[in-house]
C-alpha positions as a printed NumPy array, in Angstrom:
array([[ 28.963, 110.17 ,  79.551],
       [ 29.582, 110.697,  83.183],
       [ 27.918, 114.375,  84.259],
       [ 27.601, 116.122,  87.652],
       [ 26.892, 119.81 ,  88.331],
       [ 30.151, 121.775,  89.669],
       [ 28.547, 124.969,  90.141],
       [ 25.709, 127.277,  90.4  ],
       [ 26.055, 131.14 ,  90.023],
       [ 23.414, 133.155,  91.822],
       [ 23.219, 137.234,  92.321],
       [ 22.717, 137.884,  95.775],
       [ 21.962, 141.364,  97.973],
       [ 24.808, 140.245, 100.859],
       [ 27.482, 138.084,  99.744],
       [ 28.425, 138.192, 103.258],
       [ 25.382, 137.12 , 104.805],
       [ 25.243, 133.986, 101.837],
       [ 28.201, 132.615, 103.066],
       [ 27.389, 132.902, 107.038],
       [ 23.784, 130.976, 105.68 ],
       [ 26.277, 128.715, 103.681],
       [ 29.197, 128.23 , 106.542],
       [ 26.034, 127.609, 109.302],
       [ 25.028, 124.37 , 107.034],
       [ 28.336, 123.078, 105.173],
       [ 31.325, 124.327, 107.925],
       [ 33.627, 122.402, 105.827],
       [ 33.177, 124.746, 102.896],
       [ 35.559, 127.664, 102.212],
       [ 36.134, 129.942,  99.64 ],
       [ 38.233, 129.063,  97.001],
       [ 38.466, 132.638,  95.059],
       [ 36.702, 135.77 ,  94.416],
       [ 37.176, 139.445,  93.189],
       [ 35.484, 142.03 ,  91.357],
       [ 33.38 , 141.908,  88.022],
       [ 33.833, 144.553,  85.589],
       [ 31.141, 146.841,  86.686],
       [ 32.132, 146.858,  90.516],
       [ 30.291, 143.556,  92.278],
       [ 32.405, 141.572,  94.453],
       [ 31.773, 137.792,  93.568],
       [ 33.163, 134.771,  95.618],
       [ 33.119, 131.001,  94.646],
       [ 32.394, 129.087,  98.376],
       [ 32.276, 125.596,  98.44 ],
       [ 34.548, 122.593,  98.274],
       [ 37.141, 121.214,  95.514],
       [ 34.938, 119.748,  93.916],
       [ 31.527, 121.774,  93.654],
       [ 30.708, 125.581,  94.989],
       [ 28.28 , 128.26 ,  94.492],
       [ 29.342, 131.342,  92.7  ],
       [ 27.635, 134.086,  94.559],
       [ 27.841, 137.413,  93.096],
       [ 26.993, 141.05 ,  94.362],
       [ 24.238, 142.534,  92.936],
       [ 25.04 , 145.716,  90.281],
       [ 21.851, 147.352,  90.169],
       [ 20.027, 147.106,  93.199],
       [ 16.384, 146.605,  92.995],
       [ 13.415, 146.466,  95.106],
       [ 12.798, 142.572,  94.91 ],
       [  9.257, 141.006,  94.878],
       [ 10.102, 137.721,  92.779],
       [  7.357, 135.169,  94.603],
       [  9.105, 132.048,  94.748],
       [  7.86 , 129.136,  92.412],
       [  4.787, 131.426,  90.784],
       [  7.702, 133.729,  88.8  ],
       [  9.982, 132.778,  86.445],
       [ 13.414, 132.419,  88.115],
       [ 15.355, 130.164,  90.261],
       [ 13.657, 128.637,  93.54 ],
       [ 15.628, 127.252,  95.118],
       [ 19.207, 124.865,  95.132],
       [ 19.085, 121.583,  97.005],
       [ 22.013, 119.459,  98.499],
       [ 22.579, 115.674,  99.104],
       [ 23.891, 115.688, 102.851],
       [ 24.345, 112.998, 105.18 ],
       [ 22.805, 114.192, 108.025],
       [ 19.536, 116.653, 107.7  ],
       [ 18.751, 117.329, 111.338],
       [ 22.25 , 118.52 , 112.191],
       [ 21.885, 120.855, 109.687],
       [ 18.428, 121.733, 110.641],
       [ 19.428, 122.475, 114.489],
       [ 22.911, 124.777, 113.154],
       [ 20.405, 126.939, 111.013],
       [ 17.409, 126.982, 113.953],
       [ 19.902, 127.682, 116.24 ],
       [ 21.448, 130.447, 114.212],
       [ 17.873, 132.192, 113.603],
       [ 17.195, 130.989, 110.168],
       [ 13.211, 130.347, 109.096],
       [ 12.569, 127.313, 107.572],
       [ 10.497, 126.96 , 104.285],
       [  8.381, 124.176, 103.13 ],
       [  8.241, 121.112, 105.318],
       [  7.501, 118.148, 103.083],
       [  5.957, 114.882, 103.91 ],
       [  7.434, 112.29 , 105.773],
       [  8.731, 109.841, 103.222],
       [ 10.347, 106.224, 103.66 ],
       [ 13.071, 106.57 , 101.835],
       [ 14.523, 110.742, 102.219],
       [ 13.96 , 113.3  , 104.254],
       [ 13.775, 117.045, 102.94 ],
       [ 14.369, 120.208, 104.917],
       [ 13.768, 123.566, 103.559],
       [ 15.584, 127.444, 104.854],
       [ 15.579, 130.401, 103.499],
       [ 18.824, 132.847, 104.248],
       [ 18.304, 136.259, 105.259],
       [ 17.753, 137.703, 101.661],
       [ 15.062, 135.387, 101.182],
       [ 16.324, 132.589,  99.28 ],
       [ 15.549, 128.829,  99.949],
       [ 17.894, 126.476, 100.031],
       [ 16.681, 122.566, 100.395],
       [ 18.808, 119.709, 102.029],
       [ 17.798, 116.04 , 101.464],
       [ 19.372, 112.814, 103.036],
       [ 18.408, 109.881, 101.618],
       [ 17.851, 106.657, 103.223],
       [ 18.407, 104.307, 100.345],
       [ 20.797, 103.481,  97.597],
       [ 17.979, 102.422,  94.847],
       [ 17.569, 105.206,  92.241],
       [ 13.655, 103.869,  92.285],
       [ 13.247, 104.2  ,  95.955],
       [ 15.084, 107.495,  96.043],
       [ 13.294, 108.474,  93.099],
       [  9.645, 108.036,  94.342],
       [  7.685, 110.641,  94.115],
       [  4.113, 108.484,  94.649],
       [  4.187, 109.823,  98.532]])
């Protein structure tokens, strides 16, 4: 059985500011519908044909103080991209912090941002086809 994720659906404070983060990595994306949910929050899918990230408006806005990968929740959403450092320069250039910086490893290389709301987003290009090379997590 043949599987691949088509979408994600995350709340977010700014939908506008989540797709300036989102248009500063992936300019090719777009977005291919949105409205209003039944209590009020805009939502917006942005992404490609194939695959997108429903972002929704928040309802009931809350102070936040979720810590990142020591609460339960999500951390962050990672993309397969063919060229990191492009993307890395476009969101350094356009003011956003970066996150974690992994390791060097041989075969990918990860880069971490967080938008303005505070959510990280990670991009990895791999530099192999293997599954066990692009799989290793030994380094």
């Amino acid at each position: 059985m043949k599987c691949q994720l088509e979408h994600a659906n995350i709340t977010v404070n700014d939908i506008g500011e989540a797709i300036r983060f989102l248009s500063t990595a992936f300019p090719h994306f777009k977005e291919r519908g949105g409205g209003k949910t039944a209590q009020g929050a805009r939502w917006v899918h942005f992404g490609t044909d194939s695959s997108y990230i429903a972002l929704q408006g928040v309802v009931n806005e809350k102070e936040q103080n979720r810590t990142p990968y020591d609460e339960f929740g999500v951390n962050h959403l990672g993309y397969v991209v063919d060229d990191v450092d492009s993307i890395k320069q476009r969101l350094q250039e356009a003011g956003y912090k970066e996150g974690l910086v992994p390791e060097p490893h041989p075969h990918r290389k990860r880069i971490y941002f967080y938008d303005r709301s505070g959510f990280e987003w990670e991009f990895v290009q791999y530099y192999s086809e293997n599954p066990a090379e692009r799989n290793d997590y030994s380094q």
